[in-house]
C-alpha positions in Angstrom: 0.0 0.0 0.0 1.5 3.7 -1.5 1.3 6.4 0.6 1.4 9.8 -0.5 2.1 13.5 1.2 -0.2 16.4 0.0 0.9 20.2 0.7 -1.7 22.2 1.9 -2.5 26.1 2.6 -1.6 27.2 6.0 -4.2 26.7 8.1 -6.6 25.1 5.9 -5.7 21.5 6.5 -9.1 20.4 8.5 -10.5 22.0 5.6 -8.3 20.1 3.0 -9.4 16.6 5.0 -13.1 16.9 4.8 -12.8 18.1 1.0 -10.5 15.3 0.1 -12.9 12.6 2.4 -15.7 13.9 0.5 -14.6 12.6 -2.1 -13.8 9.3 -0.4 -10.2 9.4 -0.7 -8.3 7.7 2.1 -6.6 10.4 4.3 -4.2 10.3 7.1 -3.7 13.9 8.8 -1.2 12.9 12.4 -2.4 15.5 15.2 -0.9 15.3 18.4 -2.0 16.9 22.1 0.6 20.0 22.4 1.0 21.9 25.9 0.9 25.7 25.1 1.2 28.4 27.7 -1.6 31.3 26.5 -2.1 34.3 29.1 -0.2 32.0 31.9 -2.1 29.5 32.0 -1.2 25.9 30.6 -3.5 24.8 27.7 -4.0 21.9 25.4 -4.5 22.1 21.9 -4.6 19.6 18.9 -2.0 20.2 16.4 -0.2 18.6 13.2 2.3 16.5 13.7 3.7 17.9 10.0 2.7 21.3 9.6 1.2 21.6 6.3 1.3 18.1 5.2 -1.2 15.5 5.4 -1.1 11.8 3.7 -3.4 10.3 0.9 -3.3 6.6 -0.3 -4.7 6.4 -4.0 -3.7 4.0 -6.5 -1.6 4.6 -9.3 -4.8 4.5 -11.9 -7.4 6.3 -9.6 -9.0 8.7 -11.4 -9.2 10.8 -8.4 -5.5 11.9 -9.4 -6.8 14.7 -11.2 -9.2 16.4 -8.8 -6.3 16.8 -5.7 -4.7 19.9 -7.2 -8.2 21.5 -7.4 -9.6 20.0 -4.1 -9.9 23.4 -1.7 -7.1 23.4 0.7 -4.7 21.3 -0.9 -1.7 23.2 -2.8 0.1 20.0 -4.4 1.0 16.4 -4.1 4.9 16.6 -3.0 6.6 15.3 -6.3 10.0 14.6 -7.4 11.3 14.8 -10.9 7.3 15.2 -11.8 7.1 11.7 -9.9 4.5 11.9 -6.7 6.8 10.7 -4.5 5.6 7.4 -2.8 5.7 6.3 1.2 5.6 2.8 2.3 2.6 1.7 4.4 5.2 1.1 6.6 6.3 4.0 7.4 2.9 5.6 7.8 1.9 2.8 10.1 5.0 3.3 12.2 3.8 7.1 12.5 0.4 5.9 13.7 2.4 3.6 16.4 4.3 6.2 17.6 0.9 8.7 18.2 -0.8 6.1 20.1 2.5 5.7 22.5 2.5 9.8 22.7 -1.5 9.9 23.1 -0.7 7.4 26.4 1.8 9.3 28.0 0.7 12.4 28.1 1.8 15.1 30.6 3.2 14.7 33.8 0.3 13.9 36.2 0.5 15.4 40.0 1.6 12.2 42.0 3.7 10.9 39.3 6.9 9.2 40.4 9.8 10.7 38.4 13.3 11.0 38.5 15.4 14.0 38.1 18.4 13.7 35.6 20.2 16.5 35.7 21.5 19.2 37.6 22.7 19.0 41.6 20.0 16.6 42.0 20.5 14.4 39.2 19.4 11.1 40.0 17.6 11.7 43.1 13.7 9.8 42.8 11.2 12.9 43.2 7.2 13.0 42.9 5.8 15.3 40.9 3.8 18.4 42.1 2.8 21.1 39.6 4.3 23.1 36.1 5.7 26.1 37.2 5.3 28.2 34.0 6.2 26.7 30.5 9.9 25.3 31.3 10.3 24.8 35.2 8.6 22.0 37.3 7.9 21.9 41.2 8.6 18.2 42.5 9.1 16.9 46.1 12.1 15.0 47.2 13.3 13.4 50.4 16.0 15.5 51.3 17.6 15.5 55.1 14.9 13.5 55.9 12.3 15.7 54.9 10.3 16.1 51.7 11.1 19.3 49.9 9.2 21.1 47.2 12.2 22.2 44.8 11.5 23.8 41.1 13.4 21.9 38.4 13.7 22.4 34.6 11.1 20.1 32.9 13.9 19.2 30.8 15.5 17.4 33.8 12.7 15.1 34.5 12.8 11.7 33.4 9.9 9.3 33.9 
C-alpha cells in the first residue's frame, strides 16, 4: 500500500481533510496533544504533527489523481522529478504507532513518580507536584529527611 504526502495552505488542512474525504479518498492527517502556555495559563491544543502536510493513499490508476490539485485546501501532491513521490505503508503505520504511544503518555500527572536527571539533583527519585510556567517544574524530594518542594527544569525530568 502507496502512501502519499499532500501540501496544503496554512491553516486550511481540516479543511483540505473533509474536502478530500468527501470525495472518499483515504486520508491520514497525524495531530498530536501540544502543551501551550496562553495568558499564563497551561493549555492543550490539537496540532499537526507535520505542519502543512497531510497523507493520501490512492492508487496509481485512480481517477481521483486529477481532482487533488483543485480539491480546496490542498496546494500539491509533493513530487520529485514530476514523480509523486511514494511512502511505504510502513512508514505511515510506524507514525500511527508512535501517536498512540505519545497519546498514552501524556503530561506529567501530580503524584507521578519521576526521576530528576540533571542538575545538583541528578538522580535523586522525586514526585511530581505542579508546572511552574512553561519550562520549570515543582517536584518533592526526600532531602535531610524531609520532603522538599524544589522547582526543576522540565527538561531534567525523566519518567
Amino acid at each position: 500500500m502507496t502512501w502519499y504526502a499532500l501540501q496544503h495552505k496554512p491553516a486550511q488542512g481540516d479543511r483540505a481533510l473533509a474536502h478530500l474525504q468527501n470525495q472518499d479518498i483515504v486520508c491520514f492527517y497525524p495531530k498530536i496533544q501540544v502543551e501551550k502556555i496562553k495568558a499564563g495559563k497551561r493549555t492543550q491544543k490539537l496540532e499537526p504533527l507535520f505542519r502543512g502536510y497531510m497523507f493520501v493513499n490512492l492508487e496509481q490508476t485512480d481517477p481521483s489523481w486529477a481532482k487533488l490539485r483543485s480539491t480546496r485546501g490542498v496546494v500539491r501532491v509533493v513530487s520529485f522529478a514530476n514523480k509523486p513521490a511514494g511512502i511505504s505503508g510502513d512508514v505511515i503505520q510506524q507514525i500511527k504507532d508512535s501517536l498512540d504511544s505519545v497519546a498514552q503518555q501524556g503530561g506529567l500527572k501530580y503524584g507521578e513518580a519521576v526521576q530528576l536527571g540533571e542538575g545538583p539533583f541528578e538522580g535523586i527519585n522525586a514526585v511530581f507536584q505542579a508546572y511552574d510556567g512553561e519550562e520549570r517544574a515543582i517536584v518533592l524530594i526526600n532531602f535531610m529527611q524531609k520532603q522538599q518542594r524544589v522547582k526543576v527544569p522540565v527538561s531534567a525530568i525523566k519518567r
